[in-house]
C-alpha positions in Angstrom: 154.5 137.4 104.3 151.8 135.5 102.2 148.7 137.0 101.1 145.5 135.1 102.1 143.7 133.0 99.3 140.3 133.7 98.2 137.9 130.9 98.4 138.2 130.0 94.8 142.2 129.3 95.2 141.7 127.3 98.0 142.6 123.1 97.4 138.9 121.2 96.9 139.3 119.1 100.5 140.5 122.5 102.5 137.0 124.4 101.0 134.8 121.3 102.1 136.6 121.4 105.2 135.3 124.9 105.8 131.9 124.4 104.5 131.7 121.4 107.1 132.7 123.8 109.9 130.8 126.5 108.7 127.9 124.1 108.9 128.7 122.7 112.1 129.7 125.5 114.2 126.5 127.5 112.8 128.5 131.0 111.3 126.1 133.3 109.9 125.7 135.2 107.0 126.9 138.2 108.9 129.9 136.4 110.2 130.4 135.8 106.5 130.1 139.0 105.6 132.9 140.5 108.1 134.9 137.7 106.9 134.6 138.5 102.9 135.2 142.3 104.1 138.6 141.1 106.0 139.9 138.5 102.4 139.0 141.9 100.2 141.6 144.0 101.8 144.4 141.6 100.8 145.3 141.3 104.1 148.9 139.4 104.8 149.1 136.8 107.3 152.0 135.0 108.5 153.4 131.5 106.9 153.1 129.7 110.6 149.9 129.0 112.1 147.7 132.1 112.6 144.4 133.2 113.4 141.8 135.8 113.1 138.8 136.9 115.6 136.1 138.5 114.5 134.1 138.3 118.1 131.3 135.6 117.3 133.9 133.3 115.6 137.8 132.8 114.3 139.3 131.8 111.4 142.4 129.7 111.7 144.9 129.2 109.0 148.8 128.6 108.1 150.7 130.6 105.5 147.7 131.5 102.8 145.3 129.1 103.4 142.8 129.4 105.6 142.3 125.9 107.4 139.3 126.0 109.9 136.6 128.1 111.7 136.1 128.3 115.8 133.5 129.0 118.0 134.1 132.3 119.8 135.1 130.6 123.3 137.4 128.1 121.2 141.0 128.7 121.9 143.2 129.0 118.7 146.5 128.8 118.4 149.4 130.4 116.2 149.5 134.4 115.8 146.5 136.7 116.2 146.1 138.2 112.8 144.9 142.1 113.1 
């Protein structure tokens, strides 16, 4: 199983992506931290769609990349990462 990408490894269009939804859906600097805590561990995710809740919002991805943010009462899809 992949290893998630830090931030700087991600492709230029994927990190705007994420700013734009960081932006939109309104994720603090808290959410942020618990996030950075998670990518520091290393964690392995799988290479289909998969995503991880951290209770006031989810990160979605496929394979290493992450892809997008939710909204806690979004629905994602793929594998719930642990």
């Amino acid at each position: 199983m992949p290893k998630i990408e830090r931030w700087d490894n991600l492709p230029e269009a994927v990190r705007n992506h994420l700013i734009d939804r960081l932006r939109d859906r309104a994720i603090t600097i808290a959410d942020l931290n618990q996030l950075r805590l998670w990518v520091d561990t290393n964690p392995e995710v799988p290479e289909a769609d998969w995503y991880k809740d951290f209770g006031s919002f989810k990160i979605c991805g496929r394979g290493a990349f992450a892809r997008t943010f939710l909204l806690k009462g979004q629905v994602a899809k793929g594998i719930k990462v642990l």
